[in-house]
TIGUDREN-286608 format. One line per 4 residues: number of its first residue (from 0); for each residue x, y, z of C-alpha. Coordinates in Angstrom, 1 decimal, always signed. Example, Ala and Ser with C-alpha at 12.3 -4.5 7.8 and 13.67 -1.06 7.14 Angstrom:
% residues 2
0 = +12.3/-4.5/+7.8; +13.7/-1.1/+7.1
END
This chain:
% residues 105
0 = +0.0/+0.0/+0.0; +1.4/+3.6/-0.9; +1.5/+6.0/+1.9; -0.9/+9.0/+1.4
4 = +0.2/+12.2/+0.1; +0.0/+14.0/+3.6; +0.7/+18.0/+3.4; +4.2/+19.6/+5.5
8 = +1.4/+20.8/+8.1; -0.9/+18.0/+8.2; +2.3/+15.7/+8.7; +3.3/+18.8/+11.7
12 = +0.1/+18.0/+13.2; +0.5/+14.0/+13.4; +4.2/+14.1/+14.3; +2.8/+16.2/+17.4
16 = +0.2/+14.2/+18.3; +2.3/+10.9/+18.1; +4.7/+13.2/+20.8; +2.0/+13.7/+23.2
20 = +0.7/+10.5/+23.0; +4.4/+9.1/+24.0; +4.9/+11.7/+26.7; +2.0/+11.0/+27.8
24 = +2.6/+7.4/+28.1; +6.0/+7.9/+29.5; +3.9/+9.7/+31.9; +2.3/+7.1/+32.8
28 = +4.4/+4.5/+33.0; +6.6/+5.8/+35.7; +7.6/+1.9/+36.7; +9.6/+2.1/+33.6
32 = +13.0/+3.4/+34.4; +15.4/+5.4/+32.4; +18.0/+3.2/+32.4; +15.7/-0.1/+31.2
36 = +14.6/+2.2/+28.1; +18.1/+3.2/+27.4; +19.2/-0.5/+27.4; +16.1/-1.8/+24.5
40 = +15.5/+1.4/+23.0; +19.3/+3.8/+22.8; +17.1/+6.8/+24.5; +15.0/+7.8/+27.6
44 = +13.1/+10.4/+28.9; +16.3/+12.9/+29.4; +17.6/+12.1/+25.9; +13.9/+13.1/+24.6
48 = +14.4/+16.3/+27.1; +17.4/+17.2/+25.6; +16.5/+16.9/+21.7; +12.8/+19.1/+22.5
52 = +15.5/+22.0/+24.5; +17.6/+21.9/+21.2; +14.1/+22.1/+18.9; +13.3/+25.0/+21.1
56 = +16.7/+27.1/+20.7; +16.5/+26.0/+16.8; +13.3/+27.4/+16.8; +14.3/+30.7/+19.0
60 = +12.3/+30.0/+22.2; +14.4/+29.9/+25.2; +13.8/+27.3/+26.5; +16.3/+25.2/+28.9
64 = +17.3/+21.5/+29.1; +15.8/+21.4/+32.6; +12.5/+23.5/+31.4; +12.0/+20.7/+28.6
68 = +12.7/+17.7/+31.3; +9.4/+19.4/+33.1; +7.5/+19.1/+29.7; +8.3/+15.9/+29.3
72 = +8.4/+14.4/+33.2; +5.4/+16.5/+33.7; +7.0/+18.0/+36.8; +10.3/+19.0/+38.0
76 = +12.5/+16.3/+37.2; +14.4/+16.3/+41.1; +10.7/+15.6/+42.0; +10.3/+13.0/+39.5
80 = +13.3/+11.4/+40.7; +12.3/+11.1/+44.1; +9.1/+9.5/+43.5; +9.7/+7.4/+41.0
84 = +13.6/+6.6/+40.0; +15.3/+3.6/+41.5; +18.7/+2.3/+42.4; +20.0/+0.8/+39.2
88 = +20.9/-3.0/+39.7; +24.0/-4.4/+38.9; +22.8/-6.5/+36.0; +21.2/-3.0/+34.3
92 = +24.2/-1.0/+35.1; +26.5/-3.9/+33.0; +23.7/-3.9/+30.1; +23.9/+0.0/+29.9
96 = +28.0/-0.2/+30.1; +28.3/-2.5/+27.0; +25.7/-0.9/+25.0; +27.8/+2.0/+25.4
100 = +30.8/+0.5/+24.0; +34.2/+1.5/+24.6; +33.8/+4.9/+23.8; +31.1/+5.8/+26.2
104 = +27.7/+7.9/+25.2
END
């Protein structure tokens, strides 16, 4: 099946709703921590953060790294982290190390 011909702002539109549907789910899903996405998926809530703070200063708006980890953690990330984040295990730590490589992140 051939994808529809979708206009630049109709395809704006979609690409923003299929964002707030996965912050909104990440929302959610606060048993799911960073590190556990970063091991099967290469990014986590503060890499998403970070690449919504550079859209923003590509776009002119000045917006911070920590002002877009409140978009996206829906609060203040230090209180995020208290209520939510957990000790990473050994086992987690290891799988996060050697997707890594030798060169680090």
């Amino acid at each position: 099946m051939a994808l529809p011909p979708i206009d630049d702002a109709t395809r704006t539109e979609l690409e923003a709703a299929a964002f707030r549907r996965l912050v909104a789910h990440l929302r959610e899903r606060t048993d799911v921590q960073n590190i556990d996405l970063m091991n099967l998926a290469g990014f986590c809530r503060n890499c998403l953060s970070k690449w919504y703070a550079a859209a923003a200063q590509e776009q002119g708006v000045d917006l911070d790294y920590d002002g877009a980890r409140e978009i996206v953690y829906g609060m203040p990330y230090g209180e995020w982290k208290k209520a939510h984040q957990t000790e990473a295990s050994d086992a987690q730590k290891q799988a996060f190390a050697a997707a890594q490589g030798p060169s680090g992140p």
